[in-house]
C-alpha positions in Angstrom: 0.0 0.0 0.0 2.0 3.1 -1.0 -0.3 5.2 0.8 -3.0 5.2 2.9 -6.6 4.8 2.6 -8.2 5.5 5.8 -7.1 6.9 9.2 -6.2 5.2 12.3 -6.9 6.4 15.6 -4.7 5.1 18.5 -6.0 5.7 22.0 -2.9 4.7 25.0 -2.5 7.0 28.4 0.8 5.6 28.5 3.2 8.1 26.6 6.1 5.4 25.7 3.7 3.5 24.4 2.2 6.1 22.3 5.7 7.2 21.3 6.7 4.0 20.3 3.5 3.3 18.0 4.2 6.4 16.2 7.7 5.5 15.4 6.7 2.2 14.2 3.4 3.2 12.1 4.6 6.6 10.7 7.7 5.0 8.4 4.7 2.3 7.2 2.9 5.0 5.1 0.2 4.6 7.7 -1.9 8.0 8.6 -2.6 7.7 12.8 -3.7 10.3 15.0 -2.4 9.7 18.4 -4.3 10.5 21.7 -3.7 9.6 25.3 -7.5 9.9 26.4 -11.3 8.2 26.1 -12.3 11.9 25.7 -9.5 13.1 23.7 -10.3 10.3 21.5 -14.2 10.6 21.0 -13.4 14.5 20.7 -11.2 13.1 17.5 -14.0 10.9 16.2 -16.0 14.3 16.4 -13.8 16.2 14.3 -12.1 13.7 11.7 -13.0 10.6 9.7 -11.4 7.1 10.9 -11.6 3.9 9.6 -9.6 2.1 12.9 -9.8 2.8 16.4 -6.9 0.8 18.2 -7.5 1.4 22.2 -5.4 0.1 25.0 -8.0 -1.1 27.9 -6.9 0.1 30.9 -6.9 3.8 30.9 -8.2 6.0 33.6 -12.1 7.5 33.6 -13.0 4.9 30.8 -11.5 1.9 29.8 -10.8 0.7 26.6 -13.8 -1.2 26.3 -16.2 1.2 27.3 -14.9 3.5 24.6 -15.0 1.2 22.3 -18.3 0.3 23.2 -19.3 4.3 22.6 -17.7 4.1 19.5 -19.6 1.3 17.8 -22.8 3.0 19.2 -21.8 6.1 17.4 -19.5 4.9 14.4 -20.9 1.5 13.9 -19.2 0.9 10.6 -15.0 1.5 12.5 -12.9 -1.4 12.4 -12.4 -1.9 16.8 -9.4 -3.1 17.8 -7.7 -3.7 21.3 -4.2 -3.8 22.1 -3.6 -4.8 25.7 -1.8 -7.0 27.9 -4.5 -7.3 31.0 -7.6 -7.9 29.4 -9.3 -10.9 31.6 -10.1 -14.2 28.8 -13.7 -13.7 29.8 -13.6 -9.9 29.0 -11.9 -10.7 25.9 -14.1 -13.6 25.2 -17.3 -11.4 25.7 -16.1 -8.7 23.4 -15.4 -10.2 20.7 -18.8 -12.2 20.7 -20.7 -9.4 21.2 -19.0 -7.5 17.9 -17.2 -4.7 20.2 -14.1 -5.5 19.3 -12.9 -7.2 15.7 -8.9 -8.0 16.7 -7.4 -8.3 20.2 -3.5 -7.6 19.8 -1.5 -8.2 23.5 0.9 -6.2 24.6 3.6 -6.4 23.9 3.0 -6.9 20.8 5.1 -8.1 17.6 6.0 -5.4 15.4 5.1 -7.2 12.0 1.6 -8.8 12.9 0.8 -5.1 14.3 1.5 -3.9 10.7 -0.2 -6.4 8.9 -3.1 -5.9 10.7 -3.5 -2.5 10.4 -3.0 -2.6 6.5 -5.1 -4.9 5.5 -7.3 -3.0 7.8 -7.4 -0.1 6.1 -7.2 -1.4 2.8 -10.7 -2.9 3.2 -13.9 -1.4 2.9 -14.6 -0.9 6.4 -18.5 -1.0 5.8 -18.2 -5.1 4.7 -15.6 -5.8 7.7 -13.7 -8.0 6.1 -10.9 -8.0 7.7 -8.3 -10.5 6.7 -5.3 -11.6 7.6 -2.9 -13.8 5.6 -1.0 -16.8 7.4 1.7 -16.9 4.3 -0.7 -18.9 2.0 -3.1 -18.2 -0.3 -5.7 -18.9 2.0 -7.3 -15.8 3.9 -7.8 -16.9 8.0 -10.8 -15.2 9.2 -10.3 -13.2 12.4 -12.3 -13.3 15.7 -15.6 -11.3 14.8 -16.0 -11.2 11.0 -18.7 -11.8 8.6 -17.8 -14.5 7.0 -20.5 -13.5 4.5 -22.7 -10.6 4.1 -25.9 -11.9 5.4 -24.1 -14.4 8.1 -23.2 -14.0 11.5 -19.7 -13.5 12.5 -17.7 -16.5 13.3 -14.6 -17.5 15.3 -15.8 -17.0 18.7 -19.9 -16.5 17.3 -22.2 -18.7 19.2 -23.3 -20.0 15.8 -19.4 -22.0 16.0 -21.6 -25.5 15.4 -20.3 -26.6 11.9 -16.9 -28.1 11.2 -15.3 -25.0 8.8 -16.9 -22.3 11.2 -14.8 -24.3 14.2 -11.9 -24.5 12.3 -12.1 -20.3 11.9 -12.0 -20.5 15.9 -9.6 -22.6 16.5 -7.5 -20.3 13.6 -7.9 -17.6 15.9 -7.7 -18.8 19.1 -4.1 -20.1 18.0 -3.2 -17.0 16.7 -4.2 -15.1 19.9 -2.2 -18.1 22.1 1.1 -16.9 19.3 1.0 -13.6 20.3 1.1 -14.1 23.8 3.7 -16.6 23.8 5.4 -17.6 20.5 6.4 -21.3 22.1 2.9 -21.8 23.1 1.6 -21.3 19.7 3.9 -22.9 17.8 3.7 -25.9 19.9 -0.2 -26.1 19.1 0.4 -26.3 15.2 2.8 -29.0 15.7 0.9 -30.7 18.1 -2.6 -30.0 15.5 -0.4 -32.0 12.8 0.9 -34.6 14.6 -2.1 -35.7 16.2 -3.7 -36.0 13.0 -1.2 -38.5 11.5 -2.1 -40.4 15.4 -5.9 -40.4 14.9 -4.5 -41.9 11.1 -2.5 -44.5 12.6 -4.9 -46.0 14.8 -8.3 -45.2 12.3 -10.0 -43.3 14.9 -13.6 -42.3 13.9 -13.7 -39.2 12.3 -15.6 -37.1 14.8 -13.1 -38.6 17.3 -10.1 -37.3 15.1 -11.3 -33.9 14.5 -11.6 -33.9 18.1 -8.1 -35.0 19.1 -7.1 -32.3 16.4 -9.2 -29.9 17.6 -7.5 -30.6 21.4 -4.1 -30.4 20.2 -4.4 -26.8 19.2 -6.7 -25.6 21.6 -5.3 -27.3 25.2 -3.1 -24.0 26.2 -5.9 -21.4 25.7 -6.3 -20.2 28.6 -2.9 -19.9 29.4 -3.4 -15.9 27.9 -5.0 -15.4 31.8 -2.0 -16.3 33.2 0.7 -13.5 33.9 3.0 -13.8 30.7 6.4 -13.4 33.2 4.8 -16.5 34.7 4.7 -18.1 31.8 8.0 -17.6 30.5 9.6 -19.1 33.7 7.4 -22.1 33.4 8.3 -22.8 30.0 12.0 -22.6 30.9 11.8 -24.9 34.3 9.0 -25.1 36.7 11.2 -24.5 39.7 11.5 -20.7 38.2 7.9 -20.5 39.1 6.6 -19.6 43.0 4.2 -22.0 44.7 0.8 -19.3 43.6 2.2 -19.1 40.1 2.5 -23.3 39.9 -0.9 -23.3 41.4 -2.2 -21.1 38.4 -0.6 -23.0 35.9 -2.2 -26.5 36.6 -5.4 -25.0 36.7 -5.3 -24.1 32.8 -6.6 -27.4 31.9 -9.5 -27.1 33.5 -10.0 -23.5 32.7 -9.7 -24.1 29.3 -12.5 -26.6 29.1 -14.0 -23.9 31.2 -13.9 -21.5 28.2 -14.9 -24.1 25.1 -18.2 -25.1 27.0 -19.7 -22.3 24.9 -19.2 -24.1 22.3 -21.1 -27.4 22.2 -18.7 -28.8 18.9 -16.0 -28.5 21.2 -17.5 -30.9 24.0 -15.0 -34.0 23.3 -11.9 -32.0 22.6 -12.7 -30.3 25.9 -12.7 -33.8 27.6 -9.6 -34.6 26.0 -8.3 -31.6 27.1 -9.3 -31.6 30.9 -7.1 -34.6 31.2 -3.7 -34.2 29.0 -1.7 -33.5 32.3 -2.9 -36.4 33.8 0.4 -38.8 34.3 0.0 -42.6 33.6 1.1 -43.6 37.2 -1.0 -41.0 39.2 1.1 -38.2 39.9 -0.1 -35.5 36.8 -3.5 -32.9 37.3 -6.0 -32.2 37.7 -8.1 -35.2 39.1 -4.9 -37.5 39.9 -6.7 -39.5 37.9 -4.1 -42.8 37.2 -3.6 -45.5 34.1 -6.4 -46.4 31.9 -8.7 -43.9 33.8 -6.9 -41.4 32.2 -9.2 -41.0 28.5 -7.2 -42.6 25.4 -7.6 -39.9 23.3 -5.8 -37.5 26.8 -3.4 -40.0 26.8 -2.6 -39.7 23.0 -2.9 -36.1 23.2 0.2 -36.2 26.6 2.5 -37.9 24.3 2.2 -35.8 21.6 2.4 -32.2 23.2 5.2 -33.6 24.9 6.9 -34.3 21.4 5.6 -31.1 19.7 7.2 -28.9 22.7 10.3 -29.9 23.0 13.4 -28.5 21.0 16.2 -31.4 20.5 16.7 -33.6 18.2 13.3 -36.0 17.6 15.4 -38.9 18.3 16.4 -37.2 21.9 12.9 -36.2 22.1 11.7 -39.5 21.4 14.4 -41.0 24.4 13.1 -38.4 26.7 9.8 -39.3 25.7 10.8 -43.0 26.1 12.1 -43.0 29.3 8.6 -41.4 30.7 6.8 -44.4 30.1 4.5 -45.7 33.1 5.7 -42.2 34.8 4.0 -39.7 32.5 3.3 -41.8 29.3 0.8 -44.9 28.8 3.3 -47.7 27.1 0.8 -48.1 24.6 0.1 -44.6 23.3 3.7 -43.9 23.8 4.0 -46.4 20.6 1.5 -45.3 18.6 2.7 -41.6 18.8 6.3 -43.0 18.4 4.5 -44.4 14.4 3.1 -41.0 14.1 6.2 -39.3 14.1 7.9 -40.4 11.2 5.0 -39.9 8.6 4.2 -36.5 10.1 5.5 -33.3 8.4 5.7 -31.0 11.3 5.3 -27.3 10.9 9.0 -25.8 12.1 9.9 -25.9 15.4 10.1 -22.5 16.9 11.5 -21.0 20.9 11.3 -17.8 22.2 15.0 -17.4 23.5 16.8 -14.7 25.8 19.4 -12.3 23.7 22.0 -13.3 25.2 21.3 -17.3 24.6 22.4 -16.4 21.3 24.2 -18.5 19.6 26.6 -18.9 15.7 24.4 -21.2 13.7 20.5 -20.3 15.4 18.6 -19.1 12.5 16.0 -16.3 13.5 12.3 -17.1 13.0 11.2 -13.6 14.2 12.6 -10.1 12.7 14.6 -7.6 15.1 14.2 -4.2 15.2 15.2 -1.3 17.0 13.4 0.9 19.3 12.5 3.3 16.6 10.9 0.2 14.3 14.2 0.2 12.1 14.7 -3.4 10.9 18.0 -4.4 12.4 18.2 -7.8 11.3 15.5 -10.3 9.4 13.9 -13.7 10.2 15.5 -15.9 8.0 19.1 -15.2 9.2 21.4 -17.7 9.9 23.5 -16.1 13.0 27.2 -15.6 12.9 29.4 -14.4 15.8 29.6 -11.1 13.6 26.0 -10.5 13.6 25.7 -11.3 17.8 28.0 -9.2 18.4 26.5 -6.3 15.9 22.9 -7.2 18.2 24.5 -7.2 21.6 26.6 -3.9 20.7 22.9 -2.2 19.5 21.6 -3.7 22.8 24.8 -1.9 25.0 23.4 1.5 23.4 19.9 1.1 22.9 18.3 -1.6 24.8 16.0 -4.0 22.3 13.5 -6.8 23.2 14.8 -9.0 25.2 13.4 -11.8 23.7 14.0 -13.7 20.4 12.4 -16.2 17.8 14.4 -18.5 16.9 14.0 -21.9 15.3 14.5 -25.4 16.7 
C-alpha cells in the first residue's frame, strides 16, 4: 500500500507506548492520530474521519472497552481493535462475541503482525468488515468477529461455531491469539494439530473422534493468555523458576480451558480430552490425579504428543526423553503409537522464544529484530554468525532492544 486509505486512531494513556507506536506506524505509510484519552479520543471521532480505532483497555475515567463500546454505538461501521496486555479471557471472550471489538493484539506486541493488521485493515472497505489476515498462504484466516458473509453471523468466537469450517475459523484464531502471547505456546499447538492427525491416522479413529483429538491439540493451552506472561516464561523454561501461587495457576489451565470451550457445544469431546492431557500414567499428573487407563485414550494420546511437539532437541532425543517417561507420565501403549506418528508427520517448524543473550553462531531467527524506533535491524531468516551477535548485543549496549527472540529449533 503506497499510501494510505483510511485513518487510524490510537487511544494509549501511556506516553512510551504512544511514542513508540508512532515510530513504528509513521515510516509504514500509515496515517494515525495519536491521543492519550477516552475523551480526547471521542473528541477526534467528532472532528475527523477514521476507519480504525486501536484502544489500549486500561486507561483512567474509561476503559478501553467502554470506549470502544461508545464508539460502535456512534461509528458503527470503524474497524475496533484492542491492544492490551490485561484484558481478563472472559472480558476478551465477551467482546469479541458481542462484535465490540474485531482484533485483540496483546501487549507487547510483535511489530510485524501489528502492521499487517492495520494494513489490510485499512485497505478494506470498512463497511463489509472483512478483515483479513494472511498466514503466508493463499488462504485468507478469518479473524475473531468477522462476517464470513454478508448476510451471516460473525464467526470465530460466534455462538453460531456448530459446523466443522466455522470451528476450524475459531480454533484459527484462538491459535493465533495463544502466538502472540507466547510464541512457544503457539507454535507448539500447530505442531501438536499436525501430529495428532497423523495419530488419529494410525490407529483409524472415527472421524468425529479425530477432528476432536485435532481440535485438542491446538486448543489445550488457551487459557494460558490469563496467566501472567512473566509467569509463563519461567514455566516454559523450568518449573522451579515459578513460586508455589504461580504453579498453582498453571495447573489449573486445563480445567479452565474446558471452562472457556463449553460455549461451544462442537467443542464438547476436545474439551474432555483436554481436561485430562496433564494427567500422568502412574497417578502423579492434574487435575483429578486420575491414574492408568482412567486417564481417557484420546488424553493419553494427546500427553504424548504435546510432549513431542514442545520440546526442542533432536526428535530422536525427544523421542528417548519421551521413552524414558513411560509408566511415569506416558501410557506404554500410546507412547508407541505416537512414536509411528512421528515419522509420517511433516511438522510445521519448530520455533523458541530465547533470551538475547542465549544467542548463539548457527541459530537461525524465526522472528525479525528491530530497534526501538521500528528500524529493521536484522530479518527472520538469518542464519546467525558471531559477527552478527555481536553487531545485536553492541545495539543492545546502546539502545536496549527486546529482550526476547524467535528463533527456530
Amino acid at each position: 500500500m503506497d499510501r494510505p486509505v483510511g485513518k487510524i486512531l490510537v487511544v494509549d494513556d501511556d506516553p512510551m507506548i504512544l511514542s513508540v507506536l508512532k515510530e513504528q506506524l509513521q515510516p509504514e505509510g500509515l496515517e494515525a492520530t495519536f491521543v492519550d484519552s477516552a475523551s480526547k479520543a471521542l473528541d477526534a471521532l467528532k472532528r475527523e474521519n477514521f476507519s480504525i480505532v486501536v484502544a489500549d483497555h486500561e486507561m483512567p475515567g474509561m476503559t478501553g472497552l467502554e470506549l470502544l463500546a461508545k464508539v460502535k454505538e456512534t461509528h458503527p461501521e470503524l474497524v475496533r481493535l484492542m491492544i492490551s496486555g490485561k484484558l481478563a479471557v472472559k472480558d476478551l471472550l465477551d467482546a469479541v462475541h458481542s462484535g465490540l471489538i474485531h482484533r485483540y493484539i496483546t501487549k507487547p506486541w510483535l511489530r510485524e503482525e501489528l502492521i499487517v493488521v492495520l494494513r489490510n485493515s485499512v485497505a478494506r472497505k470498512v463497511s463489509e468488515l472483512d478483515l483479513t489476515v494472511t498466514d503466508g498462504t493463499t488462504e485468507p484466516l478469518q479473524e475473531a468477529g468477522e462476517a464470513p458473509g454478508a448476510a451471516e453471523p460473525a464467526a470465530g468466537f460466534s455462538g453460531a461455531v456448530g459446523t466443522p469450517e466455522q470451528a476450524k475459523v475459531a480454533v484459527e484464531v484462538f491459535v493465533k491469539m495463544l502466538t502472540a502471547f507466547h510464541p512457544n505456546l503457539g507454535n507448539t499447538a500447530l505442531r501438536t494439530m499436525a501430529l495428532c492427525k497423523t495419530v488419529a491416522s494410525v490407529i483409524d479413529l472415527p472421524p468425529d473422534a479425530a477432528q476432536s483429538l485435532i481440535w485438542a491439540g491446538g486448543l489445550h493451552d488457551i487459557s494460558m493468555v490469563g496467566i501472567e506472561r512473566a509467569a509463563v516464561r519461567r514455566w516454559l523454561r523450568s518449573s522451579e523458576k515459578c513460586t508455589e501461587e504461580e504453579l498453582s495457576a498453571i495447573k489449573k489451565h486445563p480445567q479452565k480451558t474446558e471452562e472457556m470451550l463449553q460455549a461451544y457445544p462442537i467443542f464438547q469431546e476436545a474439551s474432555e480430552i483436554i481436561r485430562s492431557h496433564h494427567e500422568n500414567w502412574d497417578g502423579t499428573g492434574y487435575p483429578d490425579r486420575l491414574q492408568g487407563e482412567t486417564i481417557p485414550w484420546l488424553s493419553r494420546l494427546l500427553a504424548v504428543s504435546i510432549y513431542f511437539c514442545s520440546r526442542h532437541q533432536a526428535p530422536a532425543q525427544v523421542m528417548n526423553d519421551a521413552q524414558s517417561q513411560v509408566n511415569k507420565m506416558f501410557d506404554p501403549q500410546a507412547f508407541e503409537v505416537v512414536a509411528k506418528a512421528v515419522p509420517a508427520t511433516e511438522l510445521p517448524r519448530g520455533e523458541r522464544e530465547i533470551l538475547l543473550i542465549e544467542l548463539q553462531p548457527g541459530m537461525v531467527l524465526a522472528g525479525d529484530i528491530y530497534n526501538t524506533s521500528g528500524v529493521l535491524i536484522i530479518a527472520k531468516g538469518k542464519e546467525l554468525t558471531t559477527a552478527w551477535i555481536n553487531k545485536i548485543q553492541n545495539i543492545n549496549s546502546a539502545t536496549p532492544l527486546n529482550p526476547h527472540v524467535l528463533v527456530y529449533c
